[in-house]
Backbone as numpy.savetxt, mean C-alpha at the origin, in Angstrom:
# Nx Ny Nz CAx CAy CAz Cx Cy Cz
-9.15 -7.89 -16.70 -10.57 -7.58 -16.74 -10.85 -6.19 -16.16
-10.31 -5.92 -14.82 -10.67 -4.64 -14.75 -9.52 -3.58 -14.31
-8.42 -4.39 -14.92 -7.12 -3.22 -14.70 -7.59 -1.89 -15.73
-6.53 -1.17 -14.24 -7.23 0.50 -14.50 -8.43 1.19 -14.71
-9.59 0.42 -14.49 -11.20 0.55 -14.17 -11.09 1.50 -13.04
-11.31 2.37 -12.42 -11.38 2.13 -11.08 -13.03 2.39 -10.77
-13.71 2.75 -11.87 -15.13 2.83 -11.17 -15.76 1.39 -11.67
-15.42 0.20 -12.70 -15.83 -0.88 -12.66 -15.06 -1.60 -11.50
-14.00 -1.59 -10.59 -13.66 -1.80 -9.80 -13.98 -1.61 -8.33
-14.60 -0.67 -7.71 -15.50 0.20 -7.29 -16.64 -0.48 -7.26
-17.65 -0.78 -8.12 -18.39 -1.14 -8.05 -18.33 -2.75 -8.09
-17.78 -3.46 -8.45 -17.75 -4.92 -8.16 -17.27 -4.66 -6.98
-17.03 -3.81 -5.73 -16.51 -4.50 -4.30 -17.48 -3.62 -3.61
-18.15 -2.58 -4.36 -19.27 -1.95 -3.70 -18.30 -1.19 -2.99
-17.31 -0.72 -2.93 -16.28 0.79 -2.64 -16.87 2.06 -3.55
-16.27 2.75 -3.06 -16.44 4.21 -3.92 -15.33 4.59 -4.77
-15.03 5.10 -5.53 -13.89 5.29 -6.44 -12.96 6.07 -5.56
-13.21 6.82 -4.55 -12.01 7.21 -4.17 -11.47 6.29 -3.15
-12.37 5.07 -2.84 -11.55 3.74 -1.84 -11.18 3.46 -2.40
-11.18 3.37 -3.83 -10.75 2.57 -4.46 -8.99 3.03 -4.94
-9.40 4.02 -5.14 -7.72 4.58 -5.67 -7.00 4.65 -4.99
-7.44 4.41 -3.28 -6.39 4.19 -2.39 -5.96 3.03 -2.40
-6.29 2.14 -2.68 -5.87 0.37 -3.05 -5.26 0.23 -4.62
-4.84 1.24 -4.92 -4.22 1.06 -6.61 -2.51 0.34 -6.04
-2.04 -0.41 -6.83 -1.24 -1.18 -6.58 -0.10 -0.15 -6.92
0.51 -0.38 -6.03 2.34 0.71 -6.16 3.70 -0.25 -5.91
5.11 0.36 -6.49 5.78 -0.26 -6.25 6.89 0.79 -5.34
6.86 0.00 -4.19 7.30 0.41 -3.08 8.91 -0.25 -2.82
10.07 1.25 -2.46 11.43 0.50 -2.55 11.51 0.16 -0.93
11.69 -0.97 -1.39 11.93 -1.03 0.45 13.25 -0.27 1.05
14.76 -0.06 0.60 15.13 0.79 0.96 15.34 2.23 -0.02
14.92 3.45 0.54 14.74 4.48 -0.84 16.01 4.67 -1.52
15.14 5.57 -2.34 16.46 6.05 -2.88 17.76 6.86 -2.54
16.91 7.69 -1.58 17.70 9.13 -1.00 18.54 8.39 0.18
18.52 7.08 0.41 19.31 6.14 1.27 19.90 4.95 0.24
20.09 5.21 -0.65 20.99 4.50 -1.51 20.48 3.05 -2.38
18.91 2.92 -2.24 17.84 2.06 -2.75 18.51 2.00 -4.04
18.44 1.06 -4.61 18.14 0.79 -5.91 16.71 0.39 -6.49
16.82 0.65 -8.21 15.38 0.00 -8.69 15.79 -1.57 -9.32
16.37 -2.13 -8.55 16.60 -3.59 -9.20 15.24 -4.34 -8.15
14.61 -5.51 -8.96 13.44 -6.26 -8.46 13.58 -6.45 -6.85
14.55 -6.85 -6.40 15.16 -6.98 -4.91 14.71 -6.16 -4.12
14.92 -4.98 -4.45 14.72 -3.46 -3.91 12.88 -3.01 -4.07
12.38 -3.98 -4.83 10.99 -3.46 -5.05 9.72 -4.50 -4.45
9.02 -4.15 -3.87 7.94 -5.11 -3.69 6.62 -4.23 -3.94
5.44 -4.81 -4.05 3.77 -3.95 -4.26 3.43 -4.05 -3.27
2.59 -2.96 -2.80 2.04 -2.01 -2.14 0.85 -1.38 -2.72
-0.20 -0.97 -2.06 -1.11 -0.28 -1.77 -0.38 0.94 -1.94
-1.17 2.34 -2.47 -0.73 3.22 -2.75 -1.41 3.87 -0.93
-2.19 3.43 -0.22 -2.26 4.24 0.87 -1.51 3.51 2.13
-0.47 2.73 2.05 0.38 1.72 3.04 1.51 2.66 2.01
1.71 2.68 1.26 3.07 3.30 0.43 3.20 5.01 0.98
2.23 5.44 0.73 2.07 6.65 1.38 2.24 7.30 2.98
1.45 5.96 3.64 1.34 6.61 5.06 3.12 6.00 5.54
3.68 5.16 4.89 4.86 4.45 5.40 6.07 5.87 5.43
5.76 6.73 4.18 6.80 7.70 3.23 6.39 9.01 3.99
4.70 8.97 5.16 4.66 10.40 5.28 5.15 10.51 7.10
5.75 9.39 7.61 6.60 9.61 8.73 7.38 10.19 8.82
8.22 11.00 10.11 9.51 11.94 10.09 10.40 10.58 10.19
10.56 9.29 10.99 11.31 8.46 10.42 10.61 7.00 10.33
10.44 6.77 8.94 9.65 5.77 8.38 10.29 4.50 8.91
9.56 3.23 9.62 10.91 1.74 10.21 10.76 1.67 8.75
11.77 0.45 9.29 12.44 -0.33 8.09 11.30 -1.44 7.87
11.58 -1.79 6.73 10.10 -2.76 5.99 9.73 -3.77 6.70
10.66 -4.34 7.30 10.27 -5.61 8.14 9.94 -5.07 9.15
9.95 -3.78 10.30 9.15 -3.38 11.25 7.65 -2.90 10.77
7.88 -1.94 9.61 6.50 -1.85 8.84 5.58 -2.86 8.48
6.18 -3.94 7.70 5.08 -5.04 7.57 4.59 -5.67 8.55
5.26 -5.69 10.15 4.87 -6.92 11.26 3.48 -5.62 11.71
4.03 -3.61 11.59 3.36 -2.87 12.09 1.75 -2.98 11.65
1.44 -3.29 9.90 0.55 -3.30 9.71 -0.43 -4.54 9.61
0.85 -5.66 9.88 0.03 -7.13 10.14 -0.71 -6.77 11.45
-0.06 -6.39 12.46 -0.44 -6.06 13.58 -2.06 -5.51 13.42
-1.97 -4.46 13.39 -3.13 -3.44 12.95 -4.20 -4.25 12.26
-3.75 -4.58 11.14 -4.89 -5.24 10.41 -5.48 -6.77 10.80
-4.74 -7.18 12.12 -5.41 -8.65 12.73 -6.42 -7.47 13.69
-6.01 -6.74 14.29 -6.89 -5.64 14.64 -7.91 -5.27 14.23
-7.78 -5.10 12.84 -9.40 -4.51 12.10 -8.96 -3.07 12.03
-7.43 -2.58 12.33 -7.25 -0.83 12.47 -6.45 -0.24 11.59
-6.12 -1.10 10.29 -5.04 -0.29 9.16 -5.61 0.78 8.88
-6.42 0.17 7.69 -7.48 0.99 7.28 -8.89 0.70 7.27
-9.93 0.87 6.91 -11.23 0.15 7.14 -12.17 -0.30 5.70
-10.78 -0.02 4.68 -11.24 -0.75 3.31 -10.85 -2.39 3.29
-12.22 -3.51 3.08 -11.99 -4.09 3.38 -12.97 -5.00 1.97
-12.24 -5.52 1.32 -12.82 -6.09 -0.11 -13.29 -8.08 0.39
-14.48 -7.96 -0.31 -14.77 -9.76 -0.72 -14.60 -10.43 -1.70
């Protein structure tokens, strides 16, 4: 219904289109490539394109299972990010 909308998307959550394109779904390798990642399904899970981003713009990014407990953390917080859909 509203894949790749992002301004009918946007507006059904009452975001702005550019909140919105930060929540576009990505596929994130959990280990990269330039560390010997593969693209087999194993190697891939979805992601938020702004959790994919801020994970990739560290000098050394943890490993996925420190990342995911980092942003469970945060977000029982209310402090990932402050896009927050109903």
């Amino acid at each position: 219904m509203l894949k790749g909308n992002i301004v009918e998307f946007s507006a059904k959550y009452k975001i702005t289109p550019n909140q919105a394109k930060l929540l576009r779904c990505t596929g994130e390798h959990l280990k990269a490539h330039h560390e010997g990642g593969s693209t087999k399904p194993t190697n891939i899970v979805a992601a938020c394109w702004y959790c994919n981003h801020k994970r990739h713009q560290r000098k050394n990014p943890p490993d996925p299972e420190q990342y995911r407990d980092l942003i469970q953390n945060r977000m029982s917080q209310g402090g990932w990010h402050s896009i927050r859909l109903n």
